[in-house]
Phi, psi and omega in degrees: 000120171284129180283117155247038162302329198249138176329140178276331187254136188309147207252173217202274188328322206263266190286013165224031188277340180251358180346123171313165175003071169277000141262021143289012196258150167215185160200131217249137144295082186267150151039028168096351201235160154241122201247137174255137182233153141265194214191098176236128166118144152330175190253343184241031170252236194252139190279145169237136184230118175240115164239126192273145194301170185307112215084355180220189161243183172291003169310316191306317185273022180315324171297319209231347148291347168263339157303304178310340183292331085054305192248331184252172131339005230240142188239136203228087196282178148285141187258183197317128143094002197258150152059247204230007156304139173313173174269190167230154173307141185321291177332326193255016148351319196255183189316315177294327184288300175291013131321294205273356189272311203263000152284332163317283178324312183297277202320317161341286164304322193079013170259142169276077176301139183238011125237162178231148174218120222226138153260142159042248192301343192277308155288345156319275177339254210332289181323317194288331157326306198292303228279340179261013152079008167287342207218144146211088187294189187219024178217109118282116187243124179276126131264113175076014179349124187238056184269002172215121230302169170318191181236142161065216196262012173288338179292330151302312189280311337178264136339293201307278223299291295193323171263340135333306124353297151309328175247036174231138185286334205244023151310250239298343185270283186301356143241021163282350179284324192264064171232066174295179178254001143237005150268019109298352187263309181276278204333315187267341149322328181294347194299317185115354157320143134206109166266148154331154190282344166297295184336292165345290181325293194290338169275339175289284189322304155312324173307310186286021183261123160293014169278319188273348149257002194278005188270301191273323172293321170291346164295298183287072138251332206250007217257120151233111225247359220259321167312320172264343156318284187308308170301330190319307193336325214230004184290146216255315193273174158326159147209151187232115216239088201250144186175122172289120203284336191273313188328077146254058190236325149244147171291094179342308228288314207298334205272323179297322167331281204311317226288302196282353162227034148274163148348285206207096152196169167213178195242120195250142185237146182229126180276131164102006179248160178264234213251353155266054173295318174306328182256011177292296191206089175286337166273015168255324151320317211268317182287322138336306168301307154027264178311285197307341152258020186243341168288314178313325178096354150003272130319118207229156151090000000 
């Protein structure tokens, strides 16, 4: 028997009484939603903006935000239906909405990021941010980008299959029931992954929440990727494309493809990591960005 007893959305007293750096956490009103953000770093150096990918929270960065403080800003929200953010209504779902959902959030604060840094779904948004003129960093860094459509006919199935899914109520409830911590392990293995038994976890407490998948589920249902394709040509800022060599949820080959129709970018590849490679080995990552904001002038020393 599936329990509908237990909250549907991930709980703050409950699933964030052990939260990472949970005394980096607020929670600010934006655009209609209550956003849960963390805050790492001074207030007067250079804002850094990190969002995590489709499925996850602002946990993902637990590794690799705190190596940014040092030099940044940096501010790391839950995006829209994800971790303890509010959902945004079904109609504004798709890619452009939460673009402009987490430019609210930005005008809130009142910051200007000058890099944005995005995994997979996360960097889709920042890009569809740049290019519509919400955001105008002078850095954007993908890890693992999902800036281009499936390959084949997964780009048809894929969504439908995925809006399907969304618009039954008792999906998201029927895998919050089986979302054992080793039905999370082999997900994210499939990834081409393998996190700590802490990681495992903090993606296990979500799962067994149905809001936050049904959250992760209105993304891919609502996701067109074929529009941010067709724009990159014209994306504006540096961009540096971190790819795990391990990645099977995109094909590392896509990020050299993506490469040759930005502007201004390069594809940094790191061996032996998947598709979370930032939460695999976040100093290794970082020091990519680093660099790249020290060509930039960004950053010095």
């Amino acid at each position: 028997m599936l329990s509908f007893d237990k909250p549907d959305r991930p709980v703050w007293a409950e699933d964030g009484q052990d939260w990472p750096h949970r005394a980096a956490s607020r929670f600010v009103t934006a655009g209609g939603l209550t956003w849960h953000i963390q805050e790492f770093g001074e207030a007067e150096a250079p804002v850094l903006l990190l969002l995590h990918g489709t499925g996850a929270a602002n946990h993902s960065w637990r590794g690799l935000a705190p190596l940014l403080a040092g030099r940044f800003r940096v501010i790391a929200p839950d995006l829209p239906g994800h971790g303890f953010t509010d959902p945004l209504p079904d109609g504004t779902l798709s890619l452009p909405g939460m673009a402009k959902a987490v430019a609210a959030l930005m005008t809130t604060l009142g910051l200007s990021p000058v890099i944005v840094a995005g995994h997979s779904a996360g960097a889709a948004i920042l890009a569809r941010m740049a290019l519509d003129g919400l955001a105008s960093p002078r850095l954007l860094v993908a890890f693992n980008g999902a800036l281009a459509p499936l390959p084949g006919a997964a780009n048809l199935l894929f969504p439908s299959m995925a809006r399907l899914l969304f618009l039954n109520p008792f999906t998201p409830r029927l895998f919050a029931w089986t979302a054992d911590r080793a039905a999370v392990r082999r997900l994210i293995e499939g990834t081409g992954s393998r996190l700590d038994p802490a990681g495992l976890d903090l993606y296990r407490r979500l799962f067994a929440r149905p809001g936050h998948v049904r959250g992760a589920l209105g993304m891919m249902a609502n996701w067109n990727l074929e529009r941010l394709h067709r724009d990159l040509s014209r994306l504006g800022p540096r961009c540096l494309l971190v790819v795990g060599s391990e990645d099977k949820a995109i094909a590392p080959d896509t990020a050299f493809t993506l490469a040759k129709r930005l502007p201004d970018a390069r594809v940094a590849l790191v061996r032996g990591l998947g598709h979370l490679a930032h939460e695999e080995a976040p100093e290794r990552v970082v020091d990519l960005l680093l660099d790249e904001a020290r060509a930039l002038g960004i950053i010095e020393g």
